[in-house]
C-alpha positions as CSV (number, residue, x, y, z in Angstrom):
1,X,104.2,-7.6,158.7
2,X,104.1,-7.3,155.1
3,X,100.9,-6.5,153.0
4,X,100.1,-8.4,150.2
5,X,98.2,-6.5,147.7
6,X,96.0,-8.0,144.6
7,X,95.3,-6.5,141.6
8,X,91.7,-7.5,140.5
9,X,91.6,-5.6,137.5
10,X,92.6,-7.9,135.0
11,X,90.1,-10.5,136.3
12,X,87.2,-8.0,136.6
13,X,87.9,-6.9,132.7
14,X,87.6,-10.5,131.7
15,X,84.5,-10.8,133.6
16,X,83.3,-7.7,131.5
17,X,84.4,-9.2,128.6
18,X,82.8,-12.5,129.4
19,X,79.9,-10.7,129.3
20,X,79.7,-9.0,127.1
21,X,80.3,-12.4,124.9
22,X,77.2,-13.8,126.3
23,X,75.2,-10.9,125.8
24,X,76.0,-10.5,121.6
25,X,75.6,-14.2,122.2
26,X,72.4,-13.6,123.2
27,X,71.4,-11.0,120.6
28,X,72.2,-12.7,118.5
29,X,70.5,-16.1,119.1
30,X,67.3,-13.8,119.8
31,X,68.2,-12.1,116.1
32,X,68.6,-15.3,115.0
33,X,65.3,-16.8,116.0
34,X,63.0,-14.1,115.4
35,X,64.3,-14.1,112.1
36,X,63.3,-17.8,112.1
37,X,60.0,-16.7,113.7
38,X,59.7,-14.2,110.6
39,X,60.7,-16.4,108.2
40,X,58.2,-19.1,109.1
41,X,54.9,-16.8,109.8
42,X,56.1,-15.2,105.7
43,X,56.2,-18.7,104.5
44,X,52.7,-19.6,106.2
45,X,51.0,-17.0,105.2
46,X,52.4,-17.3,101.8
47,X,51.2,-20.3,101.9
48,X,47.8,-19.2,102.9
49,X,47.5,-16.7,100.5
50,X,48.9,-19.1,97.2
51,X,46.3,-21.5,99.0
52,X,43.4,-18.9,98.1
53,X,44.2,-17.9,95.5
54,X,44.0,-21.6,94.2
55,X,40.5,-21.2,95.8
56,X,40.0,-18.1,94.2
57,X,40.8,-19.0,90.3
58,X,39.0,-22.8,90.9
59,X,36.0,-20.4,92.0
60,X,36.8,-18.5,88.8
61,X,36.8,-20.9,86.7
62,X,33.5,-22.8,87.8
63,X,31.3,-20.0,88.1
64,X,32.5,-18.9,84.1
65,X,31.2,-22.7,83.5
66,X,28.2,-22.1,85.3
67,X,27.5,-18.6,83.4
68,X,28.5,-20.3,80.2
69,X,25.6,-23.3,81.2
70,X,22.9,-20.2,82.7
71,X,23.7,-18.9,78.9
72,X,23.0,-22.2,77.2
73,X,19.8,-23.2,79.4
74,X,18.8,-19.2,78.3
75,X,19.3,-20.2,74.9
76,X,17.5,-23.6,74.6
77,X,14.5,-21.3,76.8
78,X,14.6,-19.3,74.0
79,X,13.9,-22.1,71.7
80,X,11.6,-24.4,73.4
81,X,9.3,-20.8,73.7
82,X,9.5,-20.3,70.0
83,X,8.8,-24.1,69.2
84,X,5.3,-23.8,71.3
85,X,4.7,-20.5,69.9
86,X,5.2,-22.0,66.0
87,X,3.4,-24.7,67.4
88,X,-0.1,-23.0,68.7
89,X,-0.2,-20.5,66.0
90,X,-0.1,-24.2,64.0
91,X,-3.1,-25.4,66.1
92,X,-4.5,-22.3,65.9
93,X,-4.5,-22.5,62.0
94,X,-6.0,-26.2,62.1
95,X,-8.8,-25.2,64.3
96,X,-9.9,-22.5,62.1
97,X,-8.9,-23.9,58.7
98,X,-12.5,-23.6,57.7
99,X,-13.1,-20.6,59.3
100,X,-13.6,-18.8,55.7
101,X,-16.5,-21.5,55.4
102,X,-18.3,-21.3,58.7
103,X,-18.6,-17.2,58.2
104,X,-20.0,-17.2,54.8
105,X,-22.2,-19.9,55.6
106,X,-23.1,-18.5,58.6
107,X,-23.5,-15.1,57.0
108,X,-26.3,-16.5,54.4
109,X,-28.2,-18.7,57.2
110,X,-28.5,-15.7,59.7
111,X,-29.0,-12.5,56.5
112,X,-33.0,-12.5,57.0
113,X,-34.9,-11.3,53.7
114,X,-34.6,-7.3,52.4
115,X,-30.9,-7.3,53.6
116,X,-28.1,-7.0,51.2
117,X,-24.9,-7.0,51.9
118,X,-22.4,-5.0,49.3
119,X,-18.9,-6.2,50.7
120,X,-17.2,-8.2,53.5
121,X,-14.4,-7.6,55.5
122,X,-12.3,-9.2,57.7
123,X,-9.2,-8.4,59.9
124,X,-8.1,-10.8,62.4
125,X,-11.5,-12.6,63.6
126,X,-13.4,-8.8,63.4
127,X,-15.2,-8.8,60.2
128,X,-16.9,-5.7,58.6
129,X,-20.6,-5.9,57.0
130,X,-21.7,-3.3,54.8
131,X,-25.0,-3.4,53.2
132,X,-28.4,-2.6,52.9
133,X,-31.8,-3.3,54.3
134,X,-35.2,-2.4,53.6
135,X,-35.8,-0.7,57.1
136,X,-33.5,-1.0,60.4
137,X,-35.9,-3.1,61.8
138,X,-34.4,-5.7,59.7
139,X,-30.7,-4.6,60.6
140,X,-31.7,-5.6,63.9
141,X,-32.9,-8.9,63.4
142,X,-29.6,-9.5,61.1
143,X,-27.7,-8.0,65.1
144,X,-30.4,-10.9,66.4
145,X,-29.6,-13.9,64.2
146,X,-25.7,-12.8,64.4
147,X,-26.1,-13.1,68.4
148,X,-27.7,-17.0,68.2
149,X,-24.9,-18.5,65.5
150,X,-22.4,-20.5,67.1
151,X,-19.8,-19.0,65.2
152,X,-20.7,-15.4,64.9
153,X,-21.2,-13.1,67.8
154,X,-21.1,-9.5,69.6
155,X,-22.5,-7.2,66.5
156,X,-21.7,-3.9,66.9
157,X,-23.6,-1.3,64.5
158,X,-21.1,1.5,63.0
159,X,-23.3,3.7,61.5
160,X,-26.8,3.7,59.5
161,X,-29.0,5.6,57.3
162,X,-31.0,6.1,54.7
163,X,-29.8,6.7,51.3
164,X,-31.5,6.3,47.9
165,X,-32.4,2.6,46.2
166,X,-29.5,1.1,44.1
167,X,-30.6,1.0,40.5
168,X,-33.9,3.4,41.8
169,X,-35.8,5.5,39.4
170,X,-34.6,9.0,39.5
171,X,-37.2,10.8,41.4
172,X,-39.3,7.4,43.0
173,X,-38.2,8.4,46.7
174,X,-37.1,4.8,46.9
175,X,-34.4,4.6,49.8
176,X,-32.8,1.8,52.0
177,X,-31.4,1.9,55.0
178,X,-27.2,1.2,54.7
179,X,-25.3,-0.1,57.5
180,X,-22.1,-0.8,58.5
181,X,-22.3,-3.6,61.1
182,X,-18.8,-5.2,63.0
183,X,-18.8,-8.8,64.3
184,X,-16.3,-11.5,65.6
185,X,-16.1,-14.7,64.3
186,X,-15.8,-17.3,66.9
187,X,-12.6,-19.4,66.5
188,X,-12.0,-22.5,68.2
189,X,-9.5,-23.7,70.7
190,X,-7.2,-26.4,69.2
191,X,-8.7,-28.6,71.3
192,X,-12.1,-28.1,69.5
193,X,-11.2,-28.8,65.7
194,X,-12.7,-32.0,65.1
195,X,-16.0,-30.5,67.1
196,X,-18.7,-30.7,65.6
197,X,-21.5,-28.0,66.5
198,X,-24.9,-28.6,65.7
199,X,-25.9,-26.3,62.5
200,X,-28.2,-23.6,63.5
201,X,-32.0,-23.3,62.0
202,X,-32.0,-21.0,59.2
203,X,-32.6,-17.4,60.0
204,X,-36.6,-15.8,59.6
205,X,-37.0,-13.0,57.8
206,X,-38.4,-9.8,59.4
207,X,-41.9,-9.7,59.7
């Protein structure tokens, strides 16, 4: 009986190479669509990141607006605080337009007799008395009388002593008492100018 022999090789070698087909097939759909895969996560989060950065230069943008407002509120601040300040020292000056008035009228109700005063000075509402009086006992009724005006107060006595009599015979031992005497003159609120204080009873001299 005869044998009948096959050779197989030929169809095994194309089954290789079949494969072999479908496996770089395979690769490279896989190749393919992971590139795909890449190309779509790059384009999203491009996407993303042009997306905020849109965010980021609107954000930019408004908050220079806002700074540039913040600078302008700052400014007119700035201005409405020097418009009140012009406009107390303006009230301040109306309610002691007649300050000037009031002191030296005040200063010759409240000077009892035997006090002279030889100058008068004022800084702000301090104002400096320098004079003379024939004994210190009438100093302090002039610290007295300064103490009950309305528009005078808070005497403070600087310094006195005895020194001889202006215009005194050489010799007659005549002396007065000098003084230098500071006091503050009481200035009105703006709401007080058209106040109007009952005058004070003329000062008595000291006994």
């Amino acid at each position: 009986m005869a044998t009948v022999r096959i050779n197989l090789l030929p169809h095994r070698a194309q089954k290789r190479a079949a494969r072999q087909r479908q496996f770089v097939s395979m690769a490279i759909s896989l190749a393919v669509l992971g590139l795909a895969l890449v190309a779509l996560v790059h384009g999203i989060l491009v996407a993303r990141i042009d997306n905020q950065q849109s965010r980021n230069s609107l954000l930019k943008t408004e908050i220079a607006k806002l700074d540039e407002q913040i600078k302008e509120i700052d400014r007119l601040r700035e201005q409405i605080q020097a418009v009140i300040a012009r406009k107390q020292v303006v009230e301040t000056l109306q309610a002691n337009r007649s300050e000037t008035v009031h002191l030296l009228d005040q200063l010759v109700r409240q000077l009892p007799d035997g006090v002279y005063l030889r100058s008068i000075k004022q800084v702000g509402e301090k104002v400096t008395l320098v004079g003379y009086a024939q004994s210190n006992a009438r100093v302090s009724t002039l610290m007295r009388n300064i103490e009950s005006s309305p528009w005078l107060g808070n005497p403070q006595l600087v310094e006195v002593q005895l020194v001889p009599a202006p215009g005194a015979a050489p010799g007659s031992g005549a002396k007065l008492s000098q003084f230098t005497l500071n006091i503050v003159v009481k200035r009105l609120s703006p709401t007080g100018v058209n106040a109007d204080p009952v005058p004070p009873k003329p000062a008595k001299g000291a006994a």
